[in-house]
C-alpha positions as a Markdown table, in Angstrom:
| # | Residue | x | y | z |
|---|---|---|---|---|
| 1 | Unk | -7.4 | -0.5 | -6.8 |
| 2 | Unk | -6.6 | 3.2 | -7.4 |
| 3 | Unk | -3.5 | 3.5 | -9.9 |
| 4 | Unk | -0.9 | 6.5 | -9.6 |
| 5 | Unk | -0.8 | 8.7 | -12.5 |
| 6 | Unk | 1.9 | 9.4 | -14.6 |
| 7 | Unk | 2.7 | 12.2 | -16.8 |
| 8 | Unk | 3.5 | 12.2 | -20.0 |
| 9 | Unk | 6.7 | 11.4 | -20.1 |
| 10 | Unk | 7.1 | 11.3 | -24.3 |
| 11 | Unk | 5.4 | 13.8 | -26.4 |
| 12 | Unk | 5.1 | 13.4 | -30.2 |
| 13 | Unk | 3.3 | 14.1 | -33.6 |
| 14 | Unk | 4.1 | 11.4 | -35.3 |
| 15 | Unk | 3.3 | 6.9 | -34.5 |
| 16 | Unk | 6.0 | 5.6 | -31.7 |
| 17 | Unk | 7.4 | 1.8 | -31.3 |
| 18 | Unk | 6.8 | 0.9 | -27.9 |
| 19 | Unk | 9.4 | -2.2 | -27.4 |
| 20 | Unk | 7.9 | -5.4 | -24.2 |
| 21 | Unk | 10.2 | -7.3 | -22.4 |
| 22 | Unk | 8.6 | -10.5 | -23.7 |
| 23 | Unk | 9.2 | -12.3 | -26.9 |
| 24 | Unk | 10.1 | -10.0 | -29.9 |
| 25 | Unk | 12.6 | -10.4 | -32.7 |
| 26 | Unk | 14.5 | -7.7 | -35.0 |
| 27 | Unk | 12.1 | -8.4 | -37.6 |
| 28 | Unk | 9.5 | -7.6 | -35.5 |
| 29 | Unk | 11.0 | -4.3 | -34.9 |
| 30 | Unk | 12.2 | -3.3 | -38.1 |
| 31 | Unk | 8.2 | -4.1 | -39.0 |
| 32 | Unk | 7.0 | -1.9 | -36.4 |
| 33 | Unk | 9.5 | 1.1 | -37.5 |
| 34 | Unk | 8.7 | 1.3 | -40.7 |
| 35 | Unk | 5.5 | 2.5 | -39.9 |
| 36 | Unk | 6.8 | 4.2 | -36.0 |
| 37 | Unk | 10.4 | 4.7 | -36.5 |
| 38 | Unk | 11.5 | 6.2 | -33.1 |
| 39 | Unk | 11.2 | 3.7 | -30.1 |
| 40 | Unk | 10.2 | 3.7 | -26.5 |
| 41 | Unk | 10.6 | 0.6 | -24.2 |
| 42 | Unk | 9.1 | -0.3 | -21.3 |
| 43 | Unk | 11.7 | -1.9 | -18.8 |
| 44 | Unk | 13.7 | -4.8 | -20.3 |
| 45 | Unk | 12.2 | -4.2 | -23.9 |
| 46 | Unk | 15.2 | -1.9 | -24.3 |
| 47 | Unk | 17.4 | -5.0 | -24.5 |
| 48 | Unk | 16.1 | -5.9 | -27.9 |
| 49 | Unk | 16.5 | -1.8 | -29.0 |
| 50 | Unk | 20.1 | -1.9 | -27.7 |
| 51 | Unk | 20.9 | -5.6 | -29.5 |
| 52 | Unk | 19.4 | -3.7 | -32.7 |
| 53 | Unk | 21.9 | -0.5 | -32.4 |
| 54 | Unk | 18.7 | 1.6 | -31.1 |
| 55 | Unk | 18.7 | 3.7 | -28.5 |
| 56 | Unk | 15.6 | 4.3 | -27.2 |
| 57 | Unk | 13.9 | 7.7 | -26.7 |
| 58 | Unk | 12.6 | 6.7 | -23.4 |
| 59 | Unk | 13.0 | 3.5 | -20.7 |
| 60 | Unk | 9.7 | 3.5 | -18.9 |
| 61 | Unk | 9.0 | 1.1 | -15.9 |
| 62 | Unk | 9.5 | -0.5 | -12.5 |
| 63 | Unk | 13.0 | -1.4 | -13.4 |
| 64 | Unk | 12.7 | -4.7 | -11.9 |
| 65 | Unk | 13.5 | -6.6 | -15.7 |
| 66 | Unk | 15.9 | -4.5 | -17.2 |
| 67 | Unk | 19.1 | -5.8 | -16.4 |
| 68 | Unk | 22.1 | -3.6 | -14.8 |
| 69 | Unk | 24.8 | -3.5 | -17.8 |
| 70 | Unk | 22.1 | -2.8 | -20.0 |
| 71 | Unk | 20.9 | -0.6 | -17.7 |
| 72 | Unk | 24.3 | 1.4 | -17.6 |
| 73 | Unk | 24.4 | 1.8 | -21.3 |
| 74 | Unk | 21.8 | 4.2 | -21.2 |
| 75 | Unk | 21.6 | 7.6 | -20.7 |
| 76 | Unk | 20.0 | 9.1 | -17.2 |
| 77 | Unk | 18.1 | 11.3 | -18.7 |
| 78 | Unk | 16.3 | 8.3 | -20.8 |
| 79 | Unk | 15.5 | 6.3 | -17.9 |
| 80 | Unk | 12.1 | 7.0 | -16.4 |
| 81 | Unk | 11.4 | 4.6 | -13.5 |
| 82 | Unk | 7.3 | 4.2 | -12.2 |
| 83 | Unk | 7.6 | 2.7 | -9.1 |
| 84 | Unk | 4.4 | 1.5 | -8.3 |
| 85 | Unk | 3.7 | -1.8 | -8.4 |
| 86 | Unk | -0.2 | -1.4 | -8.9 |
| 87 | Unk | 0.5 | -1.6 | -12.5 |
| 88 | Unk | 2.3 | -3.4 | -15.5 |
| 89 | Unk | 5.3 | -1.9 | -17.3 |
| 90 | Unk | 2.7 | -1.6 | -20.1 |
| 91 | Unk | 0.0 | 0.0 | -18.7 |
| 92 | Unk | 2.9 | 2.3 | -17.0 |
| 93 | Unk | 4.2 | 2.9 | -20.7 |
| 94 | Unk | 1.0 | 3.5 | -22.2 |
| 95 | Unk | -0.3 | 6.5 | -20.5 |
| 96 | Unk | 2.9 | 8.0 | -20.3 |
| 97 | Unk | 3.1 | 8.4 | -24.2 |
| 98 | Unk | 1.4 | 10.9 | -26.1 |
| 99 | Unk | 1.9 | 10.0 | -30.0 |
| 100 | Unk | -1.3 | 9.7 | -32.5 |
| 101 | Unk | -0.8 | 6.1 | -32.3 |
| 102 | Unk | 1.7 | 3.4 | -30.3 |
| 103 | Unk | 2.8 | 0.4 | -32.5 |
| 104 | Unk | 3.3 | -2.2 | -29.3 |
| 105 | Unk | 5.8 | -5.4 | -29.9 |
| 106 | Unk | 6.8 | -7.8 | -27.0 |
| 107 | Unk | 3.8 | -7.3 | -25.3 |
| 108 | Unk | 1.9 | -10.6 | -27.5 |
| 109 | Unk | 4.3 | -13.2 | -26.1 |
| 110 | Unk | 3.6 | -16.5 | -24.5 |
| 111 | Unk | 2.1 | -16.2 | -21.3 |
| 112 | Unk | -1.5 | -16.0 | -21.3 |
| 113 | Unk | -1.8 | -13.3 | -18.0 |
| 114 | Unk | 0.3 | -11.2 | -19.6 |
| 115 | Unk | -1.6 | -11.1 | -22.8 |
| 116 | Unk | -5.0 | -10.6 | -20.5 |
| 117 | Unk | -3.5 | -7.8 | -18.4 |
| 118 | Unk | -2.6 | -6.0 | -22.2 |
| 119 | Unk | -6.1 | -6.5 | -23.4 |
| 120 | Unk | -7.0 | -4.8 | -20.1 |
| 121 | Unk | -4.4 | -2.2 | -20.6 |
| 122 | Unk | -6.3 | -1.2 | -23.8 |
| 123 | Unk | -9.3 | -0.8 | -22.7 |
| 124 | Unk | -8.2 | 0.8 | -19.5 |
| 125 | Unk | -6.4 | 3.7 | -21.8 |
| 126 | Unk | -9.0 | 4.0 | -24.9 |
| 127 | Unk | -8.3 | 7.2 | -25.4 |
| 128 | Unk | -4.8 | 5.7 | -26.3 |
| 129 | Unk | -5.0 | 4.4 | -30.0 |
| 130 | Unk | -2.1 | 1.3 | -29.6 |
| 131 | Unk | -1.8 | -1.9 | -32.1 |
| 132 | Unk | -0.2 | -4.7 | -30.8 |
| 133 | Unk | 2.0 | -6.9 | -32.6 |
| 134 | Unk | 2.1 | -10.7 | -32.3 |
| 135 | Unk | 3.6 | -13.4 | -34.2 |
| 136 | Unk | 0.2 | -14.0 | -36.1 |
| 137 | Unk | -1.8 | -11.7 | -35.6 |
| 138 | Unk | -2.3 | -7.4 | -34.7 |
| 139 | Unk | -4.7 | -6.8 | -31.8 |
| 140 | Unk | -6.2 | -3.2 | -30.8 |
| 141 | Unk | -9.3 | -1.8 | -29.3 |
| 142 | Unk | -12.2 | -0.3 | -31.9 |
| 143 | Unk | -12.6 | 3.2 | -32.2 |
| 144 | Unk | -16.1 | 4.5 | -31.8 |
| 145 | Unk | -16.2 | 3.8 | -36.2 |
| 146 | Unk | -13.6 | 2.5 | -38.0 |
| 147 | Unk | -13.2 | 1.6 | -41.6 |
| 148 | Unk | -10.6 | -1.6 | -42.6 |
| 149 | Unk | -9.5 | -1.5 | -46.2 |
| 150 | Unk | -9.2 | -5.7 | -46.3 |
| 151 | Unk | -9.3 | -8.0 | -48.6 |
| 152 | Unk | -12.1 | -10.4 | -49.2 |
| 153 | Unk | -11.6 | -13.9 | -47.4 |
| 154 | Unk | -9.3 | -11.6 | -44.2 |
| 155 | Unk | -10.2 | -13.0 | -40.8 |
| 156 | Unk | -11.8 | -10.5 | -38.7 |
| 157 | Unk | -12.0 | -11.4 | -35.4 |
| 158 | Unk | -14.0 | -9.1 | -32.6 |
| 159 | Unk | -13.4 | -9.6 | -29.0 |
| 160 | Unk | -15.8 | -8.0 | -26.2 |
| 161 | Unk | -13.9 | -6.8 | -22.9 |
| 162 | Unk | -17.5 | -6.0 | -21.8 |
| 163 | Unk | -20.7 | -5.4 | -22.5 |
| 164 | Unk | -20.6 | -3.7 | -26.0 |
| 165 | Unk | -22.9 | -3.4 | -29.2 |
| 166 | Unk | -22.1 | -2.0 | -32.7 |
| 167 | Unk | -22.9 | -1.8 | -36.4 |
| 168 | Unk | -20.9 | -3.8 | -39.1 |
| 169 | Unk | -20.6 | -3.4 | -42.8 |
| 170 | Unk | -18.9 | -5.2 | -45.1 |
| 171 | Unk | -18.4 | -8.6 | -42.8 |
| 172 | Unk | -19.8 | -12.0 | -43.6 |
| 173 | Unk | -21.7 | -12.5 | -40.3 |
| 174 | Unk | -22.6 | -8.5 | -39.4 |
| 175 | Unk | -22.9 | -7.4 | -36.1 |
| 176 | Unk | -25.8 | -5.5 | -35.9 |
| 177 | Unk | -28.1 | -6.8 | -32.9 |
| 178 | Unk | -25.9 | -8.2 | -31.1 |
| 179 | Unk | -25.4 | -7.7 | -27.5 |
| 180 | Unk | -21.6 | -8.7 | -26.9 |
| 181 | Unk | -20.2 | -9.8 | -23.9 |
| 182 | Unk | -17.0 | -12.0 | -22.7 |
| 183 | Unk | -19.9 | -14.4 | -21.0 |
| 184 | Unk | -22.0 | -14.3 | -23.8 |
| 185 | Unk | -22.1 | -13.5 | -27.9 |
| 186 | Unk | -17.8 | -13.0 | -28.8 |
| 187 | Unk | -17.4 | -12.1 | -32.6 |
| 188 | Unk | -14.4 | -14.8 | -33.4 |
| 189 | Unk | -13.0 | -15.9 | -37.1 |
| 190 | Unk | -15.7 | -13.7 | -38.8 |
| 191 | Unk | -14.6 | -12.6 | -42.2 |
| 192 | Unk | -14.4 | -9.5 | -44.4 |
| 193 | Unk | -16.1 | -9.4 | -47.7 |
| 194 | Unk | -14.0 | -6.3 | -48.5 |
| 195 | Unk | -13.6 | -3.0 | -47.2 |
| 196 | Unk | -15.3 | -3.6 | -43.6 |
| 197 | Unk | -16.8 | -0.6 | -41.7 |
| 198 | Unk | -17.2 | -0.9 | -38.0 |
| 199 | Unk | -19.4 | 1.2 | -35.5 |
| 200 | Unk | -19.1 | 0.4 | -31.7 |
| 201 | Unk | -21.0 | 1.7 | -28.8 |
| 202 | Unk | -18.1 | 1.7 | -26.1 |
| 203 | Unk | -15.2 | 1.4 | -25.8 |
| 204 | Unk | -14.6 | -2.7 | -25.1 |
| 205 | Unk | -14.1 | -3.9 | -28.2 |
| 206 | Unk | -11.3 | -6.0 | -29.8 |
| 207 | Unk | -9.9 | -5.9 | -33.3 |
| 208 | Unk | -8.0 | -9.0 | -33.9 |
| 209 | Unk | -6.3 | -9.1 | -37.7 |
| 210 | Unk | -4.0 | -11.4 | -38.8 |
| 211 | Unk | -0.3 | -9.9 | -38.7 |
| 212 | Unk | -0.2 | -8.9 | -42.6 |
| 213 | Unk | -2.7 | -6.5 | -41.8 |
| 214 | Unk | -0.4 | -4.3 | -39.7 |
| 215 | Unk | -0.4 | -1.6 | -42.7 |
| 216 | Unk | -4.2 | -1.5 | -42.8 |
| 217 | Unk | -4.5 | -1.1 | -39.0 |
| 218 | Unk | -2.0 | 1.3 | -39.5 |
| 219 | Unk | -3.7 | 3.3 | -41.8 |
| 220 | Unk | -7.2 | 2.8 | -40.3 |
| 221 | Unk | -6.4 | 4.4 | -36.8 |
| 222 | Unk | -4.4 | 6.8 | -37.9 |
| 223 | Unk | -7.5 | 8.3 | -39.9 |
| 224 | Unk | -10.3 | 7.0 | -37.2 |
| 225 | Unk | -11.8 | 9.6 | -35.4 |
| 226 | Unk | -13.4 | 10.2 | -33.0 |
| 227 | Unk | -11.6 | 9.1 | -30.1 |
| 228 | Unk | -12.8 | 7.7 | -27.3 |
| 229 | Unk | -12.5 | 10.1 | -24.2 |
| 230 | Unk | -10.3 | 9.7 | -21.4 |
| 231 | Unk | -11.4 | 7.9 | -18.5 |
């Protein structure tokens, strides 16, 4: 199914906190700020920015979640609705920010098709670098090369969204040779020996870190490049 475009709605130079309505606490935010200090929200995420004295930038969504006295406290020219239903509040979020990166909390929660249709969402929008933020672990898609500054011993976890192959460095079990695929070869609880370097062939690859990696992802994307193109 075709989805509507949406303009950008939220233009900036610097990372961007983009706030779910699912499960997120204030130190899941305060994480996310310190390395994206202004904040979006997608529908009812603003609740948690409002709980937490924020107001966000932007309120982008159906407005089906966000409730009415929340909805009141904020200003008119904030509130963005999408009103197609073809779509997530996510997805609807997603392309509507232009930022270097989106930092993504309340999105990771505990319902397992919403965690699919986000994995979707990030390949869908690849030319959109976002890390999302669970309660265990950060999950993003691969840039065409990346390099991780880890540890030795971090769980590295690769997840194919398609058919995909790539070049590894600096992983236990590398990846080179490998024809991934959700049906076939998935690159779970693999392991860095130390710095890791990745190389991908598409864009339909998952990067899944555990959460005390946020800073490395962080630093990783921001200084990735290429990008992959727009669809």
């Amino acid at each position: 199914m075709k989805r509507a475009s949406v303009e950008a709605i939220v233009n900036s130079d610097r990372p961007l906190t983009l706030i779910g309505g699912g499960f997120a606490t204030q130190d899941d935010l305060t994480a996310a700020r310190a390395h994206a200090p202004e904040v979006v929200a997608a529908d009812s995420g603003a609740a948690l920015a409002l709980r937490c004295g924020i107001m966000p930038r932007a309120v982008i969504g159906d407005f089906d979640s966000l409730a009415p006295e929340l909805r009141a406290q904020i200003p008119d020219d904030r509130l963005h609705p999408v009103a197609e239903q073809d779509s997530t509040d996510f997805d609807k979020a997603l392309r509507a920010i232009e930022a270097p990166l989106v930092l993504g909390i309340g999105f990771l929660g505990d319902r397992v098709d919403h965690l699919l249709a986000c994995q979707t969402t990030l390949v869908r929008r690849a030319e959109r670098r976002c890390i999302l933020m669970g309660r265990k672990d950060v999950l993003f898609l691969c840039p065409p090369a990346l390099d991780l500054p880890l540890a030795p011993g971090t769980r590295v976890s690769l997840f194919p969204m398609g058919a995909v192959e790539g070049w590894s460095e600096g992983l236990t079990w590398p990846i080179q040779g490998l024809n991934f695929a959700p049906d076939g070869v998935v690159g779970t609880s693999n392991r860095a020996l130390g710095p890791v370097r990745l190389e991908l062939t598409a864009p339909r690859m998952l990067v899944i870190l555990p959460r005390s990696c946020l800073g490395e992802a962080v630093r990783a994307l921001a200084g990735a490049a290429p990008r992959w193109p727009a669809p």
